[in-house]
N, C-alpha and C positions, 0 to 999 in steps of 0.2 A: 690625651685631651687636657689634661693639666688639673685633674678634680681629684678628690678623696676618691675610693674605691666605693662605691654605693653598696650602702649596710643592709637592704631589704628589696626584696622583690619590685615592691613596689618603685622602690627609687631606679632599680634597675633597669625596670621597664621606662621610667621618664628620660634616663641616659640616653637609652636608646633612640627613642622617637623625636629628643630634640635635637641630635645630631643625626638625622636621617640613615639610619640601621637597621637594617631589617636579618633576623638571627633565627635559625630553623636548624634543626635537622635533617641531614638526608635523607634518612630511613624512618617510616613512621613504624616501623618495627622490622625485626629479625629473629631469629633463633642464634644463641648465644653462647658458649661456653665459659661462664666468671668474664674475666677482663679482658678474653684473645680477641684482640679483631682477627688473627687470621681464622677460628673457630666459625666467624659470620657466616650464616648461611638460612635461606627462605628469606630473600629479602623484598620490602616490601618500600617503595620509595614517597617520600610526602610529594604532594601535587603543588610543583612551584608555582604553576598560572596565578594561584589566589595573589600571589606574592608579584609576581610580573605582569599580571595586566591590572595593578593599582597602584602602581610604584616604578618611576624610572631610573629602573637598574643599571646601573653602571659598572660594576664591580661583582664577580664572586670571586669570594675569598673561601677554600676550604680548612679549618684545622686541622692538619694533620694528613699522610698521606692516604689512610683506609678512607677516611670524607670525600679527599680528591676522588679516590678510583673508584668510590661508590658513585658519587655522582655524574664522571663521567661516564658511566655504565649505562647509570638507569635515568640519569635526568635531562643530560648536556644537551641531545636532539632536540629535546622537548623543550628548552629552556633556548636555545639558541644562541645562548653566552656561554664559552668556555669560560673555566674558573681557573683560580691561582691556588696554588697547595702550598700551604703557611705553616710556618712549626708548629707543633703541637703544644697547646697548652697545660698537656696536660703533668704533672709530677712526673710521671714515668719519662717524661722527659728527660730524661737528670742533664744532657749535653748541653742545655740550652739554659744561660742563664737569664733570669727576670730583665735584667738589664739589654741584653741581646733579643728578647721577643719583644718588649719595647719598641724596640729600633727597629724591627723588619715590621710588626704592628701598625708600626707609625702611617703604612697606608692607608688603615682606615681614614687616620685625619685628614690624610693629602688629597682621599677621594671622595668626600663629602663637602656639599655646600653649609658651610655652617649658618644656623638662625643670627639673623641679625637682631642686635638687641638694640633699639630706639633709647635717643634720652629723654627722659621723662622731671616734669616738675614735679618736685615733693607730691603737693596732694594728688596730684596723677599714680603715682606710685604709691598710696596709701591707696587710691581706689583699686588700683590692679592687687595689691594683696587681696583687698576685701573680694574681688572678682573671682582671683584665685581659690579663697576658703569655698565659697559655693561654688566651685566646682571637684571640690572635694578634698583637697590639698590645705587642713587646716595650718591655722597662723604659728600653733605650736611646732608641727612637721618644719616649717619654715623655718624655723628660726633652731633647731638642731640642723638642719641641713646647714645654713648660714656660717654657725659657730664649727660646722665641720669642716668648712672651706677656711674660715678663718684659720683654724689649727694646719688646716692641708697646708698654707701657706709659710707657718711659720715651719714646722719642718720639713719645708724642701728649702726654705732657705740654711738652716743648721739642724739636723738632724740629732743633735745632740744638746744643743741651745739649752740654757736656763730661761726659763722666763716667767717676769711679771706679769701679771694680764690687770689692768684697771677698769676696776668694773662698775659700771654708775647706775643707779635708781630704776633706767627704763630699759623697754626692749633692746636697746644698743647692750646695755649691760646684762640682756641677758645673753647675746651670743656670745660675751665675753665668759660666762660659768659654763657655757656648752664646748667654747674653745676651749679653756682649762681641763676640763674634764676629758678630754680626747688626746687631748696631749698629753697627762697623767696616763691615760693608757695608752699611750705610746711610748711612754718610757724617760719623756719631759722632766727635770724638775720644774719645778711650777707653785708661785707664789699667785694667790687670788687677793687681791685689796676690793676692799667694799665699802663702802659708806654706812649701810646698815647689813645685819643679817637676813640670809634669806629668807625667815618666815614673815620679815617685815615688810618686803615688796610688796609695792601693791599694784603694778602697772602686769598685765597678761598679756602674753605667756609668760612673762621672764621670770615672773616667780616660780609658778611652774618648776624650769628649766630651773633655777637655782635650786630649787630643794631638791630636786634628782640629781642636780650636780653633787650636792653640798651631802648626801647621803652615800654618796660613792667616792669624798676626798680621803676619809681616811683607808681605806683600803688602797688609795692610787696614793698616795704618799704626797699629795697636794697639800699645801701648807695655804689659811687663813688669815688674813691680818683686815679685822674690822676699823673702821676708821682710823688709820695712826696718824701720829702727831707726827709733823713733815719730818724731823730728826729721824722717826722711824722709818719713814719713806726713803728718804736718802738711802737709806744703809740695803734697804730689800734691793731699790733699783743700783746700787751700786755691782749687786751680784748678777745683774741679769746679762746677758746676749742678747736678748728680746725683748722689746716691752711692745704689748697688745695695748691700744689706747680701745675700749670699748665704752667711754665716759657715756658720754653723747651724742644721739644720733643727729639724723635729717630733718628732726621736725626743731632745731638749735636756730634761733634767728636774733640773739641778741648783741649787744655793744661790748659786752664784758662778761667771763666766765664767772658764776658766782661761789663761792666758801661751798664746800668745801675741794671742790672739783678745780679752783682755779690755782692751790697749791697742788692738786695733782697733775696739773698741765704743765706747771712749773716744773716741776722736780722730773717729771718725764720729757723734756724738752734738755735739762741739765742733763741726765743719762745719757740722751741720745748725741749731745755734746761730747760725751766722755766715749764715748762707740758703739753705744745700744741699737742696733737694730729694730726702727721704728714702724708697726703696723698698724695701722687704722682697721677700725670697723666701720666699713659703711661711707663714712665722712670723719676726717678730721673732728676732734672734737675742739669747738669751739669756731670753726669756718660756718659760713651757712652753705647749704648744699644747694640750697636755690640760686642765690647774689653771686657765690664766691668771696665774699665780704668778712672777713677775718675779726674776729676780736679779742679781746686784751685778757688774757693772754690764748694762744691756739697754737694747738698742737702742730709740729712739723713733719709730717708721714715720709717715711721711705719707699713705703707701700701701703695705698688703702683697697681696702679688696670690699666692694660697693655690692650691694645682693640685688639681685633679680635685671637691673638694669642702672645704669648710667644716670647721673644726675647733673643738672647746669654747672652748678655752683663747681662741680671740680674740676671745669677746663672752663672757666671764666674764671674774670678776679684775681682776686689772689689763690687760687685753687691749683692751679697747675703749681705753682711755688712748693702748695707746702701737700698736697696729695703724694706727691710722686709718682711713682707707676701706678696707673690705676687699671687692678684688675675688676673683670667682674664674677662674678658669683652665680651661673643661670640658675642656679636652685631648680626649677621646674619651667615644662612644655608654656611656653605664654600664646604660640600659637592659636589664630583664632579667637582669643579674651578678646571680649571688646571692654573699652572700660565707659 
């Protein structure tokens, strides 16, 4: 599906239910000897009806061949859908490489309707967050989720990439210290530029996120550089593969970037000149994400990776120009929000 590997149950469970998945076990117990399945015996099969008469199933897929023959045994009749037997995910796999279960996986995606995501106007999409926090999915979760898609993106573009990340004042710049931070533990080098430190934010979550970040750089070998004078800036994005534009977000509606963010538009536009690999958070910093309406100076994205849904401004205007591919981000189920 093209997303970070979901770090918590919780997120696991939203994978799921926004790409229509539904994941059980065959057996709601057995008697077992350690790891054999061929040991299986007393077995006891979950009741799929709950699962088939509130869901139209299309597809069983089993892990592995003990899943296949269990369920053909004890559930196939009652279920009325023959299933597919998939390789095993599991380690003892050792034949099958990650790359090779990917590839035969890949039915999941081919056999699900994906959630369509609407585009939405800025304040539309401020109230859908806020919708989203009451229902339990706070604004902080968000925006680690965000910044872990953002990171997903820059390492499947180069896996090995250095990269700057630029990080500004508000919540855009906080998924920029959640993206650094996950890329550090990925194995990233990684340059964070800030305007000010993180106990000096004052916009939430993103302070937050920066002082979790900013207390886990020096074990992840993430290097700091608080406002530098643009000579200084030259030289970090000179070293980069990547540069993360996380300046400014969607709530950006002006004529002209201002000090000290419009030399860092600068100098990141000069990089990407030279062959830097250009990613947006959210919106170009410096376009408006409503208009599409560019100002002096704005960034030129290769890739902007937009959270939750689609915004005007980046296929009107000048938006298509300087967005590039624009991905999105579903971060969480929006199914049913009203806003």
């Amino acid at each position: 599906f093209d997303e970070p590997t979901p770090a918590t149950v919780e997120r696991k469970r939203d994978f799921l239910l926004r790409n229509h998945i539904a994941m059980w076990d065959v057996l709601a117990s057995c008697s077992v000897t350690g790891a054999s399945d061929a040991s299986i015996t007393d077995e006891v099969p979950n009741d799929f009806s709950q699962i088939f008469d509130a869901a139209p199933i299309r597809t069983v897929l089993c892990a592995g061949g003990t899943a296949a023959r269990l369920y053909r045994r004890h559930c196939q009749e009652a279920c009325g859908m023959p299933c597919v037997a998939m390789p095993s995910t599991s380690p003892a796999n050792a034949a099958a490489s990650m790359q090779d279960l990917v590839g035969k996986w890949q039915i999941v995606r081919d056999g699900v309707t994906l959630q369509e995501r609407p585009v939405l106007d800025v304040p539309d999409v401020v109230a859908l967050e806020q919708a989203i926090a009451k229902q339990g999915t706070p604004l902080a979760e968000l925006m680690d989720r965000a910044g872990t898609h953002l990171a997903h993106r820059v390492h499947v573009h180069d896996p090995q990439a250095r990269v700057v990340v630029l990080a500004g004042s508000g919540n855009n710049g906080g998924d920029g210290w959640v993206a650094a931070r996950m890329l550090g533990q990925w194995g990233h080098r990684v340059v964070l530029v800030m305007a000010k430190p993180a106990e000096q934010i004052e916009a939430q979550p993103a302070r937050d996120a920066a002082v979790l970040a900013q207390d886990a750089f020096e074990r992840l070998g993430v290097q700091l550089s608080v406002a530098p004078a643009r000579e200084e800036l030259d030289d970090l994005l000179r070293d980069a593969d990547v540069v993360v534009d996380a300046i400014l977000g969607t709530g950006f509606a002006h004529d002209t970037v201002r000090p000290p963010y419009d030399a860092w538009v600068e100098a990141a536009c000069a990089a990407r000149s030279s062959g830097a690999y250009m990613v947006a958070a959210d919106c170009p910093s410096g376009l408006s994400a409503q208009t599409g309406k560019a100002a002096d100076p704005c960034i030129h994205a290769d890739e902007t990776v937009t959270m939750i849904v689609s915004k005007p401004g980046l296929h009107t205007g000048q938006g298509p120009r300087l967005s590039g591919t624009v991905r999105i981000a579903p971060l969480c189920d929006i199914a049913g929000i009203a806003l």
